[in-house]
N, C-alpha and C positions, 0 to 999 in steps of 0.2 A: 413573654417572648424574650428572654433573657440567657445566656450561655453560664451565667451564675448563680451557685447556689442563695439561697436567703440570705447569707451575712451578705451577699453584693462583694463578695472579699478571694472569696476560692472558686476558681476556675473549671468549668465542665469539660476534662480534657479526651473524656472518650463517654459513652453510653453501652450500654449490655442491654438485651430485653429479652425475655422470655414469657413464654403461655403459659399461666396459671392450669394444668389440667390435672386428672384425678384419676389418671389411671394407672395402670400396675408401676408402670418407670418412673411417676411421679418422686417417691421417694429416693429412687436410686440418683434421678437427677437433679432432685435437691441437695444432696449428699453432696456429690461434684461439685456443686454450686457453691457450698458452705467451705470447701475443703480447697477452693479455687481461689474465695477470696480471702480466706488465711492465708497464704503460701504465697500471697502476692504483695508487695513490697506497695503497694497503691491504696490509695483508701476509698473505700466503697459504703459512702455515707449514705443513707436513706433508700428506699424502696416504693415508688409511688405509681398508682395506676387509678389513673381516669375513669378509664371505663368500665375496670373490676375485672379485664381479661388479661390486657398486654401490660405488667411489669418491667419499669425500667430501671436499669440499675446506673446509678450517676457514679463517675472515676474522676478521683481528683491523683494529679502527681503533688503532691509536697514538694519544698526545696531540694532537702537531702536526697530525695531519691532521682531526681532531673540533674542534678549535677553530679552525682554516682554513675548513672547512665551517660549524661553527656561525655564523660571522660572515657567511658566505655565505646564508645560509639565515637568516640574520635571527632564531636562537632567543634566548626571552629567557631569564636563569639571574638564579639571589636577587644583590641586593648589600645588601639589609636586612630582619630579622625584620621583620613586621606588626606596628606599635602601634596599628593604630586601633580602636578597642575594638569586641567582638562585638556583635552583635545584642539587645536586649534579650529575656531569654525567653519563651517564650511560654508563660501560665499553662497552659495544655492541656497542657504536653510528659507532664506525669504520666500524662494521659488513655494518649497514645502512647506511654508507654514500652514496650509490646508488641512494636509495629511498630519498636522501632528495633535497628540495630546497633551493637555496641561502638564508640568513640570513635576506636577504632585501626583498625579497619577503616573507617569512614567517614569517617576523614581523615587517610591514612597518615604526612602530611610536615607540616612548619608551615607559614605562611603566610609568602611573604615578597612584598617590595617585588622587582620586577622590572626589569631593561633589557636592551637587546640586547647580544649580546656585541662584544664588541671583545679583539680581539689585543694590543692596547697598550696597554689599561686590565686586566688579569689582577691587578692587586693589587686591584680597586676591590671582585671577585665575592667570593664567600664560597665561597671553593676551599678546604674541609677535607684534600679528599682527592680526587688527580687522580681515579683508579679508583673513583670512585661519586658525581664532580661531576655528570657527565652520566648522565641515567636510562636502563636497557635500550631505551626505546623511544626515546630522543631519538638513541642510538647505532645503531640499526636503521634508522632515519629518515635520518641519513648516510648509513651505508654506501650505501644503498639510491639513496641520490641517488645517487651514485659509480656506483653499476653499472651505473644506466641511461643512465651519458653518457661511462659512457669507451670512446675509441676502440680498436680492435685491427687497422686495414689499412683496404683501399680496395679495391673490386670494381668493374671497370669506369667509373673516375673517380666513383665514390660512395664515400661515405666508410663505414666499417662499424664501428658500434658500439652499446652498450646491452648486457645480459644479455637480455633479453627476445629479441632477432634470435639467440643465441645457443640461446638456449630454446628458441627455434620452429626451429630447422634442425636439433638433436637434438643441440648440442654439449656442453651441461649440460640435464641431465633434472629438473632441480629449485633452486630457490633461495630459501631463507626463515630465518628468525629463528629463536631455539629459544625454548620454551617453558622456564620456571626449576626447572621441577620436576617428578614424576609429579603428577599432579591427585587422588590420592587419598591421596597421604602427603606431606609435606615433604621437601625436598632432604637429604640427609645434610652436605654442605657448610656450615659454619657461615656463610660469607661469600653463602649466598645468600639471599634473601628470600622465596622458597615462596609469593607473589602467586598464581600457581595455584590452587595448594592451597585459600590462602584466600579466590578468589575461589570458586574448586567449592563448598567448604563454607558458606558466607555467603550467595552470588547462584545460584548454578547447581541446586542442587537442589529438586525440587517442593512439598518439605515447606515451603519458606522461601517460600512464596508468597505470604503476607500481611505480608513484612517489607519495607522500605524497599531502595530498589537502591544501593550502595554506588560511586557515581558517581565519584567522588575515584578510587577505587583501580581502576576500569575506565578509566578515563580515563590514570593513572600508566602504566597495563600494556598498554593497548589502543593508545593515543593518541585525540587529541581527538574525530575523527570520528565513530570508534566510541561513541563516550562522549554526545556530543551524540546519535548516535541514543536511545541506551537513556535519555537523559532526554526526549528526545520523545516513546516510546513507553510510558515510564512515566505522564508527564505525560499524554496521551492516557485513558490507562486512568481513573487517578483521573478525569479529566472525564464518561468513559462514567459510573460509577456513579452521577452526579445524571439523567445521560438516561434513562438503566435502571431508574431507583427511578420515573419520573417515567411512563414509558413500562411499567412493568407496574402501574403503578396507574390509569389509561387502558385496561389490557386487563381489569382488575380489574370497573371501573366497566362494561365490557362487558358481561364473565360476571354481575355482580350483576344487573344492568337487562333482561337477556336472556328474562327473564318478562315483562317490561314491552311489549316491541315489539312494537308494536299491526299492523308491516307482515308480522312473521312470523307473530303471531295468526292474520292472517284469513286470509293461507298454506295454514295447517294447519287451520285449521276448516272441516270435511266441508261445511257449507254455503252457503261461501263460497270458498275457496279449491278443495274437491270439485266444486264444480258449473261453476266456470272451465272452460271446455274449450280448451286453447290449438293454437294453427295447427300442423301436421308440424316437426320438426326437419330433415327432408331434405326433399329432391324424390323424389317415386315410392311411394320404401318405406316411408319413417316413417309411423305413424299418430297420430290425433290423440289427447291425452291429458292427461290432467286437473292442474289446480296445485299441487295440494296434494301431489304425488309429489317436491315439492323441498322438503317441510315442514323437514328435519334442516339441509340447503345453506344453506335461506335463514335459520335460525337461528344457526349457526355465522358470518354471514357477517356478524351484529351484533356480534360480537364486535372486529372492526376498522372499522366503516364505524358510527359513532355520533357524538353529538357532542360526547364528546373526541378526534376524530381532529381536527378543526377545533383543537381547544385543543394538543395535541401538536406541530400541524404548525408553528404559531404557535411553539410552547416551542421547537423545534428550532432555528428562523431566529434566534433570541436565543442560545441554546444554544451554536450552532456560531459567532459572532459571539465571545462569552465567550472561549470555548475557544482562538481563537485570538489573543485582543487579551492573557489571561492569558498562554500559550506566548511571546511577543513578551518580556514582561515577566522571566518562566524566564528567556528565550534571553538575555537581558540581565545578568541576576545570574552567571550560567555563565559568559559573555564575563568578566564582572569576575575571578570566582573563580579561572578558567582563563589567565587575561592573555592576554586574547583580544580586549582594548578596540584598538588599534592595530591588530591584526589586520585588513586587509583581504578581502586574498586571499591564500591561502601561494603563498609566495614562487617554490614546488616546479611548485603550478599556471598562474603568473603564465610561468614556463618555458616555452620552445621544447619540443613532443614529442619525443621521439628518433626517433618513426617521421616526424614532419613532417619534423626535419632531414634525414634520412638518404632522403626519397623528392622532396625539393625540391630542385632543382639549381642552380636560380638564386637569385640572388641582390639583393638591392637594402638601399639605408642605410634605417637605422630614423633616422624625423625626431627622436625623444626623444632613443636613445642616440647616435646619428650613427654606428654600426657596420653593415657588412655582416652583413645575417643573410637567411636562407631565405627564400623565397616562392613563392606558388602562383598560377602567371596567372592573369588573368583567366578566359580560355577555358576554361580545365582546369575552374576551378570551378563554369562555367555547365553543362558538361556531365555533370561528378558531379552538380550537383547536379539537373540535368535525369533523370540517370537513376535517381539518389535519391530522388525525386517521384513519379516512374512507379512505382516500385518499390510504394511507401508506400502509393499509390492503388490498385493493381493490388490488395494485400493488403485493403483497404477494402471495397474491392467485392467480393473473394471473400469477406470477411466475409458483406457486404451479400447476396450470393447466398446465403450457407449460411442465412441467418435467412429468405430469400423461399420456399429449399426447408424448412424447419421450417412454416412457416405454410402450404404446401401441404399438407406432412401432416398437419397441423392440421385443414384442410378435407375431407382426403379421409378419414381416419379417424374424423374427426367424426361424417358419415355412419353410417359402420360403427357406430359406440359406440351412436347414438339408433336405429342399429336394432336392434341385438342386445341392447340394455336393455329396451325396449321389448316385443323378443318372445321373450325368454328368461326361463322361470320361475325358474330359478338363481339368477340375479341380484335379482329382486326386494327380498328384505330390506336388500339395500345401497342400493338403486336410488336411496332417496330421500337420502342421503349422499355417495353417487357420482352425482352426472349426468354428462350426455353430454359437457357443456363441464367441469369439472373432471376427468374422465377421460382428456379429450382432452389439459386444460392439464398433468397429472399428466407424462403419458409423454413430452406433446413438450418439458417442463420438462428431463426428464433427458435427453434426446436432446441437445436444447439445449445441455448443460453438457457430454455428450460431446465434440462438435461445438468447443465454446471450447476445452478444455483440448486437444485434439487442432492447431489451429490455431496456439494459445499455443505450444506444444512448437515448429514450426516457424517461427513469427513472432521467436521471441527472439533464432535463430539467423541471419535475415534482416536483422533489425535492426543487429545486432553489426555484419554482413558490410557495409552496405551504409554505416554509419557511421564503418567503416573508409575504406572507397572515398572519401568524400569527403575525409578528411585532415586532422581539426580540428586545427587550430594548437597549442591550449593542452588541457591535462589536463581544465580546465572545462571548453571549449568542444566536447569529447567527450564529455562526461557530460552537458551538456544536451540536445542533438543526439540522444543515444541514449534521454534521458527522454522527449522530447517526442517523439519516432515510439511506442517503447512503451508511450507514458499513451495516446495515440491509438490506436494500437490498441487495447489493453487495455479503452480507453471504449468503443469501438464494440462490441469482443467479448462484452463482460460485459452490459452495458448493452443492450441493440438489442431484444431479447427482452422486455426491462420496460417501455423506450419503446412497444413496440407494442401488448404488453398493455393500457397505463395507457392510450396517447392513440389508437390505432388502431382497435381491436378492438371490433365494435359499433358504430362508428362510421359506417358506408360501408352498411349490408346493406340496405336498400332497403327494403320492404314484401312481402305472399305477392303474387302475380301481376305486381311487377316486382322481383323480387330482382335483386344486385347479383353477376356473378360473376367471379374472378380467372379471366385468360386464357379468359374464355368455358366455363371448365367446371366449375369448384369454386365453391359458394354460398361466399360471406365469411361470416365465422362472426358469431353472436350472442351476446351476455354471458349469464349464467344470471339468470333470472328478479330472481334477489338481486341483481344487479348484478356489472362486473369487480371491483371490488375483491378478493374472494375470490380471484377468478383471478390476480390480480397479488400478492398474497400468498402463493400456492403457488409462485408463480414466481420470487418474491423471496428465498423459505424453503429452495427446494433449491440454487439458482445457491448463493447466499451460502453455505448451510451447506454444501455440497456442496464450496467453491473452500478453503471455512477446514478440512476433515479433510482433503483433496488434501492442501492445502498441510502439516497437520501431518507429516503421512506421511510427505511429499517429506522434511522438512527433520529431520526426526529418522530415522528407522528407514533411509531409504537412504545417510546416512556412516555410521551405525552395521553394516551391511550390509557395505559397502565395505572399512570399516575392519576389520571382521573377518575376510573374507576375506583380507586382504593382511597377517594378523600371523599367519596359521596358519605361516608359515614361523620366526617366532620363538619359537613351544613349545619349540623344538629345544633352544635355545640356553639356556645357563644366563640369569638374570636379570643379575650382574655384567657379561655378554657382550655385554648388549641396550641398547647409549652411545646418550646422548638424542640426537644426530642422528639415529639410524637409526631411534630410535620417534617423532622427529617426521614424519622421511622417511616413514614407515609413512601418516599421517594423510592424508586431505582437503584438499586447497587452495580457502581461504576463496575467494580473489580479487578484482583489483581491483572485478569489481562486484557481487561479494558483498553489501554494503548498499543497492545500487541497488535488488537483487531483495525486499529488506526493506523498503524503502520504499514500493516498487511495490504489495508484498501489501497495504499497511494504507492508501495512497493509496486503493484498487480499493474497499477494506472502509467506508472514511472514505465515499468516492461510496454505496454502499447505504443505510448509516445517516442521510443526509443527504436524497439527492434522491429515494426514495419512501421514507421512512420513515413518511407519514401514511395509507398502505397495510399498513403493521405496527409498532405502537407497540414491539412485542416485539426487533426488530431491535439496539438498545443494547446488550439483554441480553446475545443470543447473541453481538455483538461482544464485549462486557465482558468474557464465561467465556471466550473464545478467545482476547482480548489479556493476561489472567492466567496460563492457559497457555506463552501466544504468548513473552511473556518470559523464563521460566524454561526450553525449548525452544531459545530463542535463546542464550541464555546457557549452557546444559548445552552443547548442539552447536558454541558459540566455542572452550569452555575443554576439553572432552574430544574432540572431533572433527576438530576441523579445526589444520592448523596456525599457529601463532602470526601472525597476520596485521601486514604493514609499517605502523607504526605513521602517521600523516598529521593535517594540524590542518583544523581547519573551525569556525567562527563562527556556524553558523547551518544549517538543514535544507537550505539552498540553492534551485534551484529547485523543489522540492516545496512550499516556503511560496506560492511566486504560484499554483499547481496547486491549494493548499487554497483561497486564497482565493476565485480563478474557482469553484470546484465549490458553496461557501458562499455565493455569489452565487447559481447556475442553480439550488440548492436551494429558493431562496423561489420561484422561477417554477415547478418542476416540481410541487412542492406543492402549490400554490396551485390546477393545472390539475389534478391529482390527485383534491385535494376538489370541485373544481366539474365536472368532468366525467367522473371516472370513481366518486367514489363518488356514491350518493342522497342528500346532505345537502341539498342544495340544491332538487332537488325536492320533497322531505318541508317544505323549509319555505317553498318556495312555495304548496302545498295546503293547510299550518298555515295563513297566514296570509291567505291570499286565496279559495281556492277549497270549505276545509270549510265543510259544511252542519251539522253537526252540535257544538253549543258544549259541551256534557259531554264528550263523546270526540272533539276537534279529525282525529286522525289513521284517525277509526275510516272506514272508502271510498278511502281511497286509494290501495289494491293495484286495485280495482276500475275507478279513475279513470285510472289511470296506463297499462293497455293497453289498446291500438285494438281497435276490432271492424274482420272484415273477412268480408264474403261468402263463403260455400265456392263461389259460383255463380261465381263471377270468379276464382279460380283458370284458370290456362293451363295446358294439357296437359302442358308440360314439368315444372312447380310440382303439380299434383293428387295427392293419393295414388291406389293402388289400390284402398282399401277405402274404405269408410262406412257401418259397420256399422248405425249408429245413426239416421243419414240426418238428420247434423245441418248445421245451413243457416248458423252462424256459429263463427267459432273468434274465439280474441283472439290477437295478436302475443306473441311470446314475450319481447322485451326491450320496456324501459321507450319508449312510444313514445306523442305526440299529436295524433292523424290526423282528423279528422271522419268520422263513422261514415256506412254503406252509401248511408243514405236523405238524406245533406243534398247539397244545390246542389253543395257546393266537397269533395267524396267524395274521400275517403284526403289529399287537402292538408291541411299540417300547420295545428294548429288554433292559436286566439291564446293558450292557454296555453302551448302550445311557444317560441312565442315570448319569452314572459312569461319562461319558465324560463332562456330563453338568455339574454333582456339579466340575468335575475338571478345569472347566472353568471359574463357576463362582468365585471359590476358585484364581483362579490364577487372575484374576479382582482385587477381593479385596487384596489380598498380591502386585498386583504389586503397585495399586494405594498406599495404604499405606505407601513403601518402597519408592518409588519414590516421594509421599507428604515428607516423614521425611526428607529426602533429602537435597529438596529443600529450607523446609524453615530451617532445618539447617544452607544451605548455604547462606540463603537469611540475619538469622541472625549471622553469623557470618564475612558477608561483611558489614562494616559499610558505609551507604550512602555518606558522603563524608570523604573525604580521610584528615588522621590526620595534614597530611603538610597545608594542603587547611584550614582549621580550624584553627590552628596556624598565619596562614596568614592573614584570615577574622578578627580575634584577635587583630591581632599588625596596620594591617590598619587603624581599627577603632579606636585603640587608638591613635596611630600615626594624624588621622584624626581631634581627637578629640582635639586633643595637640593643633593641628597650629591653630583651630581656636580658642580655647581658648586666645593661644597670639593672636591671629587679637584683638582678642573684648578688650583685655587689652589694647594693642597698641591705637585703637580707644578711649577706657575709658581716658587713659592718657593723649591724644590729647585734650580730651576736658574741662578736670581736668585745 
């Protein structure tokens, strides 16, 4: 169990493995094999296989060729300790001494002063010791360069090279870095550092859930990219807990006040809410029936539609504002810590792709470097990308169909619910808990989420395929291309169901004798007496909670599945027997978009808490308990599951930061139309203040006021029930509606409170957006993006920097003088 070859001296800095088999490509892809590891600047000592099937091929980098590449790759290495004095402390650290980790784990190495390397300044570095100048991960990071661009032949005037073309044609079954140790004990090897280990024990376990993330040494082990997610996603969390504290004391102020609400009172009172008679739920078969059978819904339904949902939705648009101008600030201190200030773009992704070069035949001079390099005509790319388009749309719209057939069966079971509730005694004691419209929004909620996760599964596979076909130039320019079709998607999928709830639904259904119907045969549905809110909260509550257990499931228990099926073959063997190649070989391959898919989940998650959150103040929460999880899930399944992934540098979330921003924008607008149009706030205080008669209890008629009368005589044959037991001559509408009643001039036309209500809706739109835009970029400019210490610092380094090599080049001048 050792990462070193037999001298104990040269370093295992990558592994290759392949299937010994014997059939016709046998030779062709031994050939490749031979011709792959000529041509490679790396040396490929020994050939060893256990079992007699899987061959591993062990990659050492030598000095010259790590220090060739690092100068190519632009890495920086120390040429001076750090003197510029720490931070002053912060009186609280006592408070936190709980939450922290030993000093050695949170910051394995010293600080030093940085520069890129150079070949012919090698006295300036603070080169102790060739064999542990450069870190495991900055030597993974080479090789890895190497393999993806050395050539091995040419096939039909193309040139052929990369390990990846290799990989994908079956001539190496595998290619990865090793992990330093088993994750549950330390290396036996004196000479190794057992990061593993101490990351499993420190970061990876659930018990350690409330300790700090040990970001330095994920970063050392991982490289930067990794490292920069897990302080986004840490950083993230802490921010949830003020939303979460703030958002269940808002749900709080609900459940207390829930006595109080004078609209669910008169609901439930036999003499006021009993004696309502409201219009059929269907055509034909529903019958009519009394209000007060929603008494439990519409009390329940105070609980989110009150007025701290006004105050919440407000907190969140500042909230999400914060959240992001503070991360800005992080990403800033990181960069420094990391020597990540110079950093633009790595170097790696600033690079030609191996598959651009390798499917680009032509050729033309680059105006910067003045060299011939690869290109893709014009033509080619209007027609990828034409069929790239199609592609994207084609998946949009079967979205768009799978949410028009959800809302179909929304209407057609609709029906069925209000009548089997209705005329089933079984049901009754629920009835008033369950109505027809939360029954309905229950099952087409989970349908719903079928439906997504079903399409997701196929979409992702689409996406890859087709971001392929177009041919992006550079390593970035592939990873945004593939971001931006999967957030698109992903927004439509997830999202489309909540839009329709929040701003559709209720919205269209007409009046009893001219209702409103899809494709001429399904009534459009009606909100519940209590309004959608509730509805849009059951819808919010299963999507969300529904996508964050998937996801756990997914990402923990199926490599642990995997993984254990594929070591039943190593019981056999004694433990000495079982060389860390073969037990990384064993593991999971993270993959290059292994973080894409990480980002993706808490983007998705980012979007619910955000743009209807004033539908469920509770939403933080459930995020907050999933993104506590969510990390220690992430981090078990890095360091015990999967294998050691190529380490890579990043500066910053990349395009996911303009993704948060857009979404932290469309959050004040969906909001905003949230409370003015799908919850009752706004008409509750239009009747507060204009239309109550009554100055001791302002609210007390306003269930009463709020729906239409409408003649059971003007019912249409299509619209009449079959029965009327009662042989009653008025019913009221069943959603919030104001119509002028039977007997005036202007009958069923909406009355001038309707109107009232709407300028006071739209008025509240534009005052809140307003308030809430000045807000935020108030506050967005009055946080300066990085922090003044961090600037001061970037300052004296680079002069500092500049200092030492000034005296080298003197020192050097003199020498030669």
């Amino acid at each position: 169990d050792s990462i070193f070859f037999r001298d104990g001296v040269r370093r295992i800095d990558f592994v290759l493995s392949y299937v010994d088999d014997l059939n016709k490509e046998w030779e062709k892809k031994s050939c490749n094999k031979t011709q792959f590891s000529l041509m490679s600047d790396l040396t490929f000592p020994g050939q060893e296989s256990e079992d007699g099937k899987i061959y591993f091929v062990k990659i050492h980098a030598p000095w010259e060729v790590l220090i060739t590449y690092a100068e190519v790759l632009n890495i920086k290495v120390p040429i001076k300790e750090n003197d510029i004095p720490s931070m002053v402390e912060n009186p609280l650290d006592c408070m936190l001494a709980p939450l922290r980790l030993p000093e050695k784990v949170m910051h394995p190495e010293p600080d030093y002063f940085t520069a890129p390397f150079s070949k012919e300044k090698q006295e300036l570095y603070l080169i102790h010791d060739k064999s542990t100048f450069f870190s495991p991960s900055m030597r993974n990071r080479i090789v890895n360069y190497i393999l993806t661009r050395c050539p091995y032949g040419t096939e039909e005037g193309k040139k052929k090279f990369g390990i990846k073309r290799l990989l994908n044609n079956g001539t190496y079954s595998a290619a990865y870095p090793l992990h330093d140790c088993q994750y549950w004990k330390k290396a036996n090897d004196p000479n190794c550092d057992s990061e593993r280990y101490t990351l499993y024990m420190e970061w990876a376990r659930f018990l350690r859930f409330y300790k700090e993330q040990p970001l330095d040494l994920i970063r050392k082990y991982y490289g930067e990219k990794i490292g920069i997610y897990f302080a986004w996603l840490g950083f993230y969390t802490e921010m949830l807990f003020l939303a979460a504290v703030v958002g269940l004391l808002c749900f709080l102020y609900g459940l207390f006040t829930m006595d109080e609400n004078m609209s669910s009172k008169e609901i439930c009172d036999p003499t006021i809410g009993g004696e309502i008679i409201m219009c059929p739920l269907c055509d034909r078969e529903c019958e009519y029936w009394r209000l007060n059978t929603t008494c439990e819904s519409s009390e329940y339904s105070h609980l989110f539609d009150n007025v701290a949902t006004l105050f919440f939705a407000i907190f969140m648009g500042i909230w999400v504002t914060l959240f992001l101008e503070f991360w800005k600030r992080r990403q800033a201190r990181l960069k420094y810590e990391w020597d990540l200030v110079d950093f633009e773009e790595e170097q790696q992704q600033l690079q030609l792709r191996p598959e651009y070069e390798a499917k680009c035949t032509q050729k033309k001079k680059n105006p910067v470097t003045q060299e011939m390099e690869p290109y893709l005509p014009i033509t080619s790319q209007a027609v990828r990308f034409c069929i790239s388009g199609t592609t994207v749309l084609f998946w949009v719209s079967l979205i768009i169909a799978s949410m028009i057939a959800v809302i179909v069966y929304r209407l057609a079971v609709y029906a069925a619910f209000a009548s089997l509730m209705e005329n089933t005694q079984t049901l009754q004691p629920i009835s008033g808990l369950l109505t027809p419209q939360l029954a309905t929004s229950v099952t087409a909620s989970c349908l719903n989420f079928v439906i997504i996760m079903i399409l997701n599964f196929f979409y992702e596979r689409i996406a890859i395929w087709i971001t392929d076909m177009e041919i992006p130039r550079t390593h970035m320019e592939y990873e945004n291309r593939l971001t931006m079709k999967m957030f698109l998607f992903q927004f439509v999928n997830y999202y489309s169901s909540c839009f329709y709830v929040a701003f559709f639904k209720g919205k269209f259904v007409g009046y009893p004798g001219t209702y409103t119907y899809m494709f001429n045969r399904w009534r459009n549905e009606e909100c519940d007496p209590a309004g959608c809110l509730i509805e849009l909260t059951t819808q919010l509550t299963i999507v969300m909670a529904g996508k964050q257990i998937w996801g756990n499931i997914q990402e923990a228990i199926v490599p642990w599945i995997c993984n254990w099926w594929g070591r039943r073959k190593a019981r056999n063997n004694p433990e000495n027997l079982y060389s860390r190649w073969e037990q990384d070989h064993d593991l999971q391959t993270f993959g290059a978009l292994g973080l894409f898919y990480e980002y993706l989940e808490m983007v998705i998650q980012f979007g619910f808490i955000t743009l209807f959150v004033a539908s469920f103040p509770l939403a933080p929460l459930l995020a907050l308990m999933n993104n506590i999880l969510e990390i220690r899930v992430d981090s078990w399944k890095l360091t015990t599951q999967y294998r050691r992934p190529v380490a890579a540098k990043a500066h910053s979330i990349g395009v996911w930061q303009e993704i948060l921003n857009g979404m932290a924008i469309l959050s004040v607008v969906t909001n905003a139309f949230i409370v003015a149009f799908t919850s009752d706030m706004i008409p509750r205080l239009v009747y507060y203040y204009a239309y109550s008669e009554n100055e001791d209890s302002p609210m007390s008629g306003y269930i009463n006021n709020s729906l239409s009368v409408f003649q059971i005589s003007d019912f249409r044959d299509r619209n009449k029930p079959k029965l009327n037991p009662e042989n009653l001559l008025i019913c009221r509408l069943v959603y919030r509606d104001y119509r002028y009643p039977p007997d005036h001039e202007r009958k069923y036309l909406h009355s001038m409170q309707f109107w009232h209500i709407l300028a006071a809706k739209l008025a509240f739109i534009i005052i809140m957006e307003h308030v809430v835009f000045i807000v935020k970029f108030f506050v967005a400019w009055m946080i300066p993006d990085v922090p003044s210490d961090v600037k001061a610092k970037i300052k004296r380094e680079k002069y500092l920097t500049q200092k030492i090599l000034h005296e080298y080049e003197l020192e050097k001048l003199k020498e030669r003088l």
